[in-house]
C-alpha positions as CSV (number, residue, x, y, z in Angstrom):
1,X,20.5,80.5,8.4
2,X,22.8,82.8,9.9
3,X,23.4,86.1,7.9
4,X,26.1,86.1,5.9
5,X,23.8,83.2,4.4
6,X,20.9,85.8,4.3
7,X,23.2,88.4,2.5
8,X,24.4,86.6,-0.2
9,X,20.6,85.2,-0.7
10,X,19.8,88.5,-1.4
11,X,22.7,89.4,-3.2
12,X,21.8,86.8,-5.8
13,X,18.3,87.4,-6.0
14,X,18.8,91.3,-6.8
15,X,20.9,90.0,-10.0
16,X,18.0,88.0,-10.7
17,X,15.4,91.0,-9.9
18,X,17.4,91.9,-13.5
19,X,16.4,89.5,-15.4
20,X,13.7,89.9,-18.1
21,X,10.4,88.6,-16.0
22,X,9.4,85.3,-18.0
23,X,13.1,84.2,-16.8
24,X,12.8,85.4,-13.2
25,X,9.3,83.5,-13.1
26,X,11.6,80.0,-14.9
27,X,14.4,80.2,-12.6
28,X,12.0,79.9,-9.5
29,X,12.0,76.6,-8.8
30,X,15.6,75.8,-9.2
31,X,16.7,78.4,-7.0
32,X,14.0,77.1,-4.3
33,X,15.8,73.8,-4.6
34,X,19.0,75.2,-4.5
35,X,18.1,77.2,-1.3
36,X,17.6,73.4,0.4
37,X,20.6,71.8,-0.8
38,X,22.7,74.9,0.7
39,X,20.5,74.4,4.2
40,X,24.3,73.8,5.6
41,X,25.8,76.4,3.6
42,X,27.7,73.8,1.1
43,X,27.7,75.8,-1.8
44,X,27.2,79.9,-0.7
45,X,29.1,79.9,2.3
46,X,32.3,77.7,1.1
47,X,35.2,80.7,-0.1
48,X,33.8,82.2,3.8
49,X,34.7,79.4,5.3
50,X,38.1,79.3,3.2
51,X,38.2,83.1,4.6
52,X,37.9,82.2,8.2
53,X,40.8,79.7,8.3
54,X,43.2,81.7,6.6
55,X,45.8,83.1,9.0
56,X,45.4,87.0,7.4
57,X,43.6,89.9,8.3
58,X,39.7,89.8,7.3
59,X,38.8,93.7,6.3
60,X,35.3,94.2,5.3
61,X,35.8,94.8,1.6
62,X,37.2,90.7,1.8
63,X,34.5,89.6,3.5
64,X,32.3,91.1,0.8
65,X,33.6,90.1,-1.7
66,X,33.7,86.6,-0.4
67,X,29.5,86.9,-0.2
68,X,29.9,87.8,-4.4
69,X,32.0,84.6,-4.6
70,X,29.5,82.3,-3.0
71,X,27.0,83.9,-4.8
72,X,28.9,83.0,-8.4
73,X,29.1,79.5,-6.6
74,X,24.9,79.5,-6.0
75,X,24.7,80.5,-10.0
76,X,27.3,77.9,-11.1
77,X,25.2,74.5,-8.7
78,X,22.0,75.8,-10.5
79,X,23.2,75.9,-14.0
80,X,25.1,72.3,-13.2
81,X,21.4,71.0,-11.9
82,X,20.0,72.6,-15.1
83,X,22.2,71.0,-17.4
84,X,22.1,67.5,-15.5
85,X,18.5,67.4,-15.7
86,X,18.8,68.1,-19.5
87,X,20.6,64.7,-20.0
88,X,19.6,62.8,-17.6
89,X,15.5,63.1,-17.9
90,X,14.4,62.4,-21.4
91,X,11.2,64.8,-20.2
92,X,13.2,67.5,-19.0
93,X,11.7,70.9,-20.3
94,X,14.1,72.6,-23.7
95,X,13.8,76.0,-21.6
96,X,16.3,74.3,-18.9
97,X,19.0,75.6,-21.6
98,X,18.5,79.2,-21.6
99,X,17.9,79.1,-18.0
100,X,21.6,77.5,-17.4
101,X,23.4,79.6,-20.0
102,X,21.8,83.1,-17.9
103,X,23.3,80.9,-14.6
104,X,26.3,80.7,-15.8
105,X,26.6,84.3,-17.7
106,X,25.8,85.6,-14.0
107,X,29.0,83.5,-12.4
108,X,31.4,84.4,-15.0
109,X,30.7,88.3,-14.7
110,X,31.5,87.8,-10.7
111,X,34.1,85.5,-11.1
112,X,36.3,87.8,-13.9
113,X,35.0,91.0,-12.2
114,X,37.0,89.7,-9.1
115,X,39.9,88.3,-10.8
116,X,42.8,89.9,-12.3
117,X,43.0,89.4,-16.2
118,X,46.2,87.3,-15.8
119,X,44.3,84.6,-13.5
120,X,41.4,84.7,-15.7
121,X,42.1,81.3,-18.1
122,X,43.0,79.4,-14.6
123,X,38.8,79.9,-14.4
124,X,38.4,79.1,-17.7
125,X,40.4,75.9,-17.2
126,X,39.0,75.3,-13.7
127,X,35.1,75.7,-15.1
128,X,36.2,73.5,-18.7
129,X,37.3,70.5,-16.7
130,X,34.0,70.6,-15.2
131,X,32.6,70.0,-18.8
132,X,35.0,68.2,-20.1
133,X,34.1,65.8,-17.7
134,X,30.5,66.0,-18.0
135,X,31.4,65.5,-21.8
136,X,33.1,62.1,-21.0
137,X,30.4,60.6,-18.7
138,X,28.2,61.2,-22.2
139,X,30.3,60.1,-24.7
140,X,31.4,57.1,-22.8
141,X,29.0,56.0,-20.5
142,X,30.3,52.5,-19.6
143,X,33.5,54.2,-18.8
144,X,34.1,54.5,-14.8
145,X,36.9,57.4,-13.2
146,X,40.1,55.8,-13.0
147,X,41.8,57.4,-9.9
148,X,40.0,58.8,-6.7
149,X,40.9,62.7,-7.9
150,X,39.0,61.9,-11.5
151,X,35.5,61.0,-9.2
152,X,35.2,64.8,-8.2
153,X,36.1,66.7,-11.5
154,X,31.9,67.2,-12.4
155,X,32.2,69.4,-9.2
156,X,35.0,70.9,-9.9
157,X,33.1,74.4,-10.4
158,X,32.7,75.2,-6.6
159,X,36.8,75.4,-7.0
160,X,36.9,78.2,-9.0
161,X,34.9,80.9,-6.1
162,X,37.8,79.7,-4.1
163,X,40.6,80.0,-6.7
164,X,39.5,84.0,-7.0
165,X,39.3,84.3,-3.1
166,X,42.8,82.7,-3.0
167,X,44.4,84.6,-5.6
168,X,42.8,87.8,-4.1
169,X,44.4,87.3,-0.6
170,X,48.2,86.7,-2.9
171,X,48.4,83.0,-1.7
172,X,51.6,82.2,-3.5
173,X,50.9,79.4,-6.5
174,X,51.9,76.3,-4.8
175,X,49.6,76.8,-1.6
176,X,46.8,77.0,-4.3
177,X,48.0,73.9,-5.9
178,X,47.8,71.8,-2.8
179,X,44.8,73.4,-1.2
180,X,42.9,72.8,-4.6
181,X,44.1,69.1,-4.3
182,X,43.0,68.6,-0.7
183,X,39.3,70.2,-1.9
184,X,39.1,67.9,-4.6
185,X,39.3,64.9,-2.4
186,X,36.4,66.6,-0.9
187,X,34.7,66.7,-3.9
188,X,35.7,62.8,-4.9
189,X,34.0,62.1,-1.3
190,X,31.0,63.8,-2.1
191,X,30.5,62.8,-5.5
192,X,30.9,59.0,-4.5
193,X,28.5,59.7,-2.2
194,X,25.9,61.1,-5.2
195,X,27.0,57.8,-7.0
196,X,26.2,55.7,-4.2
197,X,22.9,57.3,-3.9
198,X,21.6,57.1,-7.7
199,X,23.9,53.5,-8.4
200,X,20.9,51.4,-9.5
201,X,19.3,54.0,-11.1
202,X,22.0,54.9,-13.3
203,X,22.9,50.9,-13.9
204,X,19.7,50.3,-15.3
205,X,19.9,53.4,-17.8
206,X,22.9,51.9,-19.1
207,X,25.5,55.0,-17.1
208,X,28.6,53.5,-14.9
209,X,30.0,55.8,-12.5
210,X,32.2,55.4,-9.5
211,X,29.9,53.5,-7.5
212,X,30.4,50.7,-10.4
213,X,34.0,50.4,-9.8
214,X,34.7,46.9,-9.9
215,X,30.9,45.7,-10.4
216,X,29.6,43.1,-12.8
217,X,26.4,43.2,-11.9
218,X,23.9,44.9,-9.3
219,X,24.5,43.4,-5.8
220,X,21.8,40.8,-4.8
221,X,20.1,41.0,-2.0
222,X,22.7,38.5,-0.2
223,X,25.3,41.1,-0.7
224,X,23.8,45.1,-0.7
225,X,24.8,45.2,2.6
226,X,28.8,44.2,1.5
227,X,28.5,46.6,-1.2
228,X,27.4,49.3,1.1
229,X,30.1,48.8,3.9
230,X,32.4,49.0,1.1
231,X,31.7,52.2,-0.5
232,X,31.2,53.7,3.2
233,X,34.8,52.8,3.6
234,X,35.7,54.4,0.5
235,X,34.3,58.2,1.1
236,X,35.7,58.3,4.4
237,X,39.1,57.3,3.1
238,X,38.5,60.0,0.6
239,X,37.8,62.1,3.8
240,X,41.2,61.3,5.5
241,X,42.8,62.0,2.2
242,X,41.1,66.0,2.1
243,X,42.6,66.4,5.5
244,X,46.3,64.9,5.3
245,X,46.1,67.4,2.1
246,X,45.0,70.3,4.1
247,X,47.3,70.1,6.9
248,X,49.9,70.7,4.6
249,X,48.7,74.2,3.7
250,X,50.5,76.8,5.4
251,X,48.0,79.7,5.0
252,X,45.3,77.3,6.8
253,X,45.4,77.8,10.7
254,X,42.9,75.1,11.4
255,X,42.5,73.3,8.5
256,X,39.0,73.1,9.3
257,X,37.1,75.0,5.7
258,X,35.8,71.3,4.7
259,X,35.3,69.7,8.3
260,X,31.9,70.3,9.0
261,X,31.0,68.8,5.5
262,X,33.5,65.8,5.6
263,X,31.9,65.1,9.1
264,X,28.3,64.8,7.9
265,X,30.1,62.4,5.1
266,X,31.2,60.2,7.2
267,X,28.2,60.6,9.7
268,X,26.1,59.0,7.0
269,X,28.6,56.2,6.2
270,X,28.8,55.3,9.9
271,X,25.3,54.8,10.2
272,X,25.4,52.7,7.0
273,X,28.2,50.4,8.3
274,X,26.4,49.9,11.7
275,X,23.1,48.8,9.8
């Protein structure tokens, strides 16, 4: 963990140090499991990386500020994990709600307290597609994303850190536009991925996501491996896509904010297609 990883740790759990005990002592688990899905720095050290690859000047008040932003982002993965637990385990404790809606008061406070009011319903709009999503997945399970954009919008949260970074350096509107499209592709690629993980799982409890596109049935045994090789293909041409995007943002100097992640994407579906 190197320490701008360490800073914003402790940044987030002196906000939580605020909270009325019986929630700090609920929110302890999730944030432990949050701590091991950010081992690679996905989700806290994301607007840095944006930072780093910006061709501008990094002042120290930035850089800070950037540590707030991941920090938000930490707040807005746990209350997404909260609230997919909620509807996707029929067991899944009532006090998950209260526990998401503090996660997500604690985001929006460091997101608008960053922002300038003008920018602010771009968040809004940003975090709503998020739900709105989430919304359609429930109300119509069968139904699979249409386009490879539409697979990534139930992560579309971890845009929103970035959107205030981006609008804080004065990165004109259209860079923004097409750097926001080039993440989503890395979003698409890691969502399929999630899909492909839980695809039997979420078959059987009667939920079709992208890893369903174009399936009838649960491959047999004759073809998993067919099915596998196929989706492999498909995250790392969603890969490809996040970089053609990126390389046609000016403000980026090596295009390289997503590359660690995309390459540990396409790692795992390597390994799958030589097996």
């Amino acid at each position: 963990m190197n320490k701008n990883q360490q800073a914003i740790y402790k940044i987030l759990e002196d906000y939580i140090k605020t909270w009325p005990p019986i929630l700090q002592k609920g929110i302890k688990k999730t944030w432990q499991n949050t701590k091991q899905d950010d081992i690679k720095g996905l989700i806290s050290l994301l607007p840095l990386s944006v930072l780093k690859d910006c061709q501008l000047s990094t002042k120290p008040k930035v850089i800070t500020q950037a540590q707030q932003l991941g920090v938000a982002a930490l707040f807005l993965w746990m209350a997404a994990n909260l609230q997919d637990d909620i509807t996707d385990e029929r067991d899944a404790p009532k006090y998950y709600v209260p526990l998401a809606n503090t996660c997500l008061l604690h985001a929006w406070y460091i997101l608008q307290s960053l922002t300038h009011p003008n920018k602010q319903q771009t968040i809004l709009s940003i975090l709503t597609a998020t739900d709105e999503a989430n919304y359609r997945a429930l109300f119509f399970p069968l139904k699979i994303p249409k386009t490879n954009l539409d697979i990534g919008n139930k992560a579309q949260f971890l845009l929103a850190p970035i959107f205030v970074l981006l609008n804080y350096l004065q990165i004109n509107n259209l860079e923004i536009q097409k750097f926001m499209k080039g993440a989503k592709y890395f979003l698409a690629a890691k969502q399929l991925a999630d899909d492909v993980y839980d695809y039997q799982e979420d078959w059987q409890m009667g939920r079709r996501t992208s890893a369903h596109q174009k399936l009838r049935s649960l491959p047999t045994a004759k073809n998993i491996n067919n099915y596998y090789q196929k989706q492999s293909r498909r995250i790392i041409f969603l890969c490809n896509q996040c970089r053609q995007e990126l390389k046609t943002v000016t403000f980026l100097e090596k295009n390289d904010c997503f590359e660690k992640h995309l390459q540990t994407l396409e790692y795992n579906c390597y390994r799958a297609m030589a097996k």
